[in-house]
C-alpha positions in Angstrom: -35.8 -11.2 64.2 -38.0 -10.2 67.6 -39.0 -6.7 67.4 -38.9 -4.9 71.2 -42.6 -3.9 72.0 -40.8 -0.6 73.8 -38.6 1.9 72.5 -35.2 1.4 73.9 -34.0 5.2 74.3 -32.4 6.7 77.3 -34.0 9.8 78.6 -32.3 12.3 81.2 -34.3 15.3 82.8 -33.0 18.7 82.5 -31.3 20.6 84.9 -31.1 24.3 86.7 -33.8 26.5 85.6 -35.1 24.0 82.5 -36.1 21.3 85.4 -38.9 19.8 84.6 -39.8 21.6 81.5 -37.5 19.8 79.1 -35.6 16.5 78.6 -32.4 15.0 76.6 -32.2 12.1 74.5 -29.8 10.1 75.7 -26.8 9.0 72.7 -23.2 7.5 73.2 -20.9 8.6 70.5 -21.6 9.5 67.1 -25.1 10.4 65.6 -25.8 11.2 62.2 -29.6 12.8 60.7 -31.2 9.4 59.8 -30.5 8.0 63.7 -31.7 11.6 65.2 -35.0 11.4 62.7 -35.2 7.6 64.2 -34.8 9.0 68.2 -37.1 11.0 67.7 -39.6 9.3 65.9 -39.8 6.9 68.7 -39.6 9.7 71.0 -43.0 11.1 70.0 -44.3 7.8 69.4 -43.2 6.6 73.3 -45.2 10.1 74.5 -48.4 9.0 72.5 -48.6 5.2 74.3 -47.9 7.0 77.5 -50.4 9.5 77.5 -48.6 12.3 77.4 -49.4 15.5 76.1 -47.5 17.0 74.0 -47.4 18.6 70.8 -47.0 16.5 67.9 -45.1 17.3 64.5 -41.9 17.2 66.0 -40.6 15.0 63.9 -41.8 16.5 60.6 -40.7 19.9 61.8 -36.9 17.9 62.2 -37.0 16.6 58.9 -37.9 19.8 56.9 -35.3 21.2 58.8 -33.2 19.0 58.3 -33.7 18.6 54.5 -33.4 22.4 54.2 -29.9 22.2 55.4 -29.0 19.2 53.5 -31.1 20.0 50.1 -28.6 22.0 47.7 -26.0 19.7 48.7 -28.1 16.0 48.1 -29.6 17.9 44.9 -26.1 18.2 43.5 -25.3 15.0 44.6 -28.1 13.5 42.7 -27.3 15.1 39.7 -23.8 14.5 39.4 -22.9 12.5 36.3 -19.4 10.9 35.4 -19.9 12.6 32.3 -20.2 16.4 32.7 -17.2 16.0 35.0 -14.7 13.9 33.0 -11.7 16.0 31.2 
């Protein structure tokens, strides 16, 4: 397997009043959290190689997020057993 030595994302600039101050991350159908936490992963990786400021922790921030949302739910998950639920 070749790994690609860029990320390949598609961008869009914003529009209206945001121009210039913001951009989407480009996605054709579907998404789910684990290929959003990879977008933008490579995201804020792609703005480090290119020199461009920004503030970093985006990613972390997206994932505690994320897990807040998702935590009660995967904690239940994790502990469900056969056995406490069999009549």
């Amino acid at each position: 397997m070749r790994w690609r030595s860029t990320p390949f994302i598609s961008y869009g600039s914003s529009f209206g009043a945001l121009a210039g101050k913001y951009f989407r991350i480009g996605h054709l159908g579907d998404i789910n959290d684990t290929m959003l936490m990879g977008a933008l992963a490579a995201t804020e990786m792609a703005l480090g190689l290119a020199g461009v400021p920004h503030k970093k922790g985006g990613v972390q921030a997206a994932m505690d997020y994320l897990t807040s949302v998702h935590g009660s739910t995967a904690k239940q998950a994790a502990e469900w057993s056969p056995s406490k639920h069999h009549s």
